[in-house]
Structures are given as structure tokens and as C-alpha cells.
N, C-alpha and C positions, 0 to 999 in steps of 0.2 A: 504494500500500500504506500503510494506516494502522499509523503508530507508537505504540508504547504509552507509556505517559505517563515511564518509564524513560529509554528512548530519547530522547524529544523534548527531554524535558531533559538528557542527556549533549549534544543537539545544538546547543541553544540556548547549554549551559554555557563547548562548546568554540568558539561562537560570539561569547562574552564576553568569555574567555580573553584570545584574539586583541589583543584591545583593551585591558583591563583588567590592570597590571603596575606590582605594588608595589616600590619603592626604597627605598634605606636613609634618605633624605628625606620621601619619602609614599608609606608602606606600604600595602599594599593589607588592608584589612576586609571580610574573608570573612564568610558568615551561612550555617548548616548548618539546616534546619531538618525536625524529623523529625516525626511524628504527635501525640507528647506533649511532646517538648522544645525548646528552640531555643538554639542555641549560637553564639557570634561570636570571630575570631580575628583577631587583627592580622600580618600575615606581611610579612618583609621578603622578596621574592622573588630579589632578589639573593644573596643567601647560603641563601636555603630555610631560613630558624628565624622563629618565631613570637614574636612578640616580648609580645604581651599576650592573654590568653583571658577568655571569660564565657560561662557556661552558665547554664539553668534548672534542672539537674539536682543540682546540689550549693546549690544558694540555696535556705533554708529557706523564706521569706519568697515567691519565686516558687512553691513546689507548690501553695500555699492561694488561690492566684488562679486567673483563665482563662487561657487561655491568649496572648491579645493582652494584655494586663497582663503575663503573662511578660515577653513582648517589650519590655517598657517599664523593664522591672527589667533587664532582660538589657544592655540597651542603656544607661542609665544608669551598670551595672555598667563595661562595657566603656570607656565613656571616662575612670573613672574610674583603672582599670587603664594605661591608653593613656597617658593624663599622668601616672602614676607609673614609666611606659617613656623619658618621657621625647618621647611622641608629640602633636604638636597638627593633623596634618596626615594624610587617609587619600585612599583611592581607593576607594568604594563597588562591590563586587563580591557581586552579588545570584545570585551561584552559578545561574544556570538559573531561579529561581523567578520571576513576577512582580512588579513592586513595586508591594502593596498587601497588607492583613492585616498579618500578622505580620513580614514583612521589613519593610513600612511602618511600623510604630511601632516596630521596633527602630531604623531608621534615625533620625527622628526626635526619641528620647530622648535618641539619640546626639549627634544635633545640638544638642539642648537642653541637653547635659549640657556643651557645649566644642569638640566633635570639629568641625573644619573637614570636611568633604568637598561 
């Protein structure tokens, strides 16, 4: 029985999960990414609080671009946020999606911006 693209990724995501688990040492950097926007989250999963955020959706400066530029604003964003947390250190969690597009230049930027992972 074919899965629909919903599914595959709830299976693949819980199949990440498993593996992928943030501490108050090296938080885990979550990437949300929806049709129009793309969002990234720094989460200590020891305690479940989020310690740093960045979206496209409130950055003036990402709406007037594509949307892989987003990603590049997004991510930039996010490290910059990360070391104002106090963060130098992550564990890449590509939520279900594959890495390339736009989880790819988010991660990327991120890297370029500081972000160890």
C-alpha cells in the first residue's frame, strides 16, 4: 500500500527522532518547512523549551526573495539568534524532509554563519 506523502514523512520523521536528541549542551535545530515559508528552532529537548527561533515569515527582507534565499536569510538568522542563547553547538534535525533545497541552504548558512553541527 502506497503512502501518501503525509504519512511517509510522519515515518521517516519518527524514524529520525529515534536518533536525533537535543541536550542542554547540543540542542537539537529543528527546520519546519511549509509551501511559502520556512522556519528553524533551537530546542533543548531535555527540558522541552526552545531556546532560539527564525522564520521567513516575520523577516521583511526574506518575503522579496525566492524562496531558497529565504532559506539562507533564515539560517543566517538562526545562528545569529543561537549565539545570542548562548548556543555554539547543534544536532541537525531535518524533520522528515530530505537534505537538499531548502533545508540545504538553510543548513548551510547556518554553518557559515558559526553554528557547529
Amino acid at each position: 500500500m502506497a503512502l501518501n506523502k503525509v504519512l511517509r514523512r510522519a515515518k521517516i520523521k519518527r524514524r529520525i527522532r529515534k536518533k536525533v536528541f537535543g541536550t542542554s549542551a547540543v540542542p537539537r535545530l529543528s527546520v519546519f518547512r511549509s509551501n511559502k515559508q520556512i522556519y528553524a528552532q533551537i530546542i533543548d529537548d531535555t527540558t522541552g523549551k526552545t531556546l532560539a527561533s527564525a522564520g521567513s515569515l516575520k523577516n521583511d527582507a526574506a518575503q522579496k526573495v525566492a524562496k531558497k534565499e529565504q532559506a539562507v536569510l533564515v539560517g543566517k538568522l538562526i545562528a545569529e539568534n543561537a549565539t545570542k542563547a548562548g548556543v555554539q553547538s547543534v544536532v541537525f534535525d531535518r524533520n522528515g524532509y530530505l537534505y537538499h533545497g531548502r533545508v540545504k541552504s538553510l543548513a548551510d548558512s547556518a554553518r557559515e554563519s558559526g553554528l557547529k553541527f
